[in-house]
C-alpha positions in Angstrom: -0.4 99.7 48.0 -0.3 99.6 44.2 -1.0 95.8 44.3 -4.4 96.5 46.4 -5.7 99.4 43.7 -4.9 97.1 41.1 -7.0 94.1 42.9 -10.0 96.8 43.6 -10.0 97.6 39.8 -10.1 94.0 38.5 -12.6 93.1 41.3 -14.9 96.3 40.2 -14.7 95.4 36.7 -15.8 92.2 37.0 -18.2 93.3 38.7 -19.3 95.8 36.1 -18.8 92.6 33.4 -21.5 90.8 35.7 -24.3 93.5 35.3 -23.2 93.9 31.9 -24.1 90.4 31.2 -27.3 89.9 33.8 -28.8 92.8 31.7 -28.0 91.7 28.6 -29.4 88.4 29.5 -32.9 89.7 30.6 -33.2 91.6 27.1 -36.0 89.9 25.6 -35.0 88.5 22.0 -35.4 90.5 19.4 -36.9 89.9 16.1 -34.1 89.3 13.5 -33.2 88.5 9.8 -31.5 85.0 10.0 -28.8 86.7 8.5 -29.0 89.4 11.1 -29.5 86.1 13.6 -26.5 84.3 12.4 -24.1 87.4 12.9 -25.4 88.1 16.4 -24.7 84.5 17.5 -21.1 85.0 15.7 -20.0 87.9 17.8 -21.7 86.3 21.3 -19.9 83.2 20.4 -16.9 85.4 20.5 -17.4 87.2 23.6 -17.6 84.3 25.4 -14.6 83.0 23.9 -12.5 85.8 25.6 -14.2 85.2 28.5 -13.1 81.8 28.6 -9.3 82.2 27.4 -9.4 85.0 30.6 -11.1 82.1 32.8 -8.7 79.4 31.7 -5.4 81.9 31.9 -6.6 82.6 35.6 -7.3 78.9 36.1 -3.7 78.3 35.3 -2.0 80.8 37.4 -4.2 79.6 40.5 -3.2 75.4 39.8 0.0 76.9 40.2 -0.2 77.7 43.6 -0.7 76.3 46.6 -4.9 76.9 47.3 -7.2 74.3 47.0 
């Protein structure tokens, strides 16, 4: 039973990453200093990158299984 809490929470908080990111994406852009421009792309640039080593750590335990 533990197993199916633990899937619920993952599959909520993904969920809650998904309307974290819809809203931050329909934030209109604000007016910055370049400098203020350049560290705001810095720090997206590395939220995604965590997404991505989570995507491709996930991608790797599903090739090794049997689903297609």
């Amino acid at each position: 039973m533990a197993r199916s809490a633990d899937r619920e929470g993952v599959a909520d908080r993904l969920e809650a990453l998904l309307r974290a990111i819809q809203d931050f994406a329909e934030v209109p852009s604000l007016e910055l200093t370049p400098a203020d421009l350049g560290d705001h792309l810095v720090r997206l640039r590395h939220g995604i990158d965590l997404l991505e080593l989570g995507f491709a750590t996930d991608a790797a335990t599903f090739a090794a299984t049997d689903e297609y």
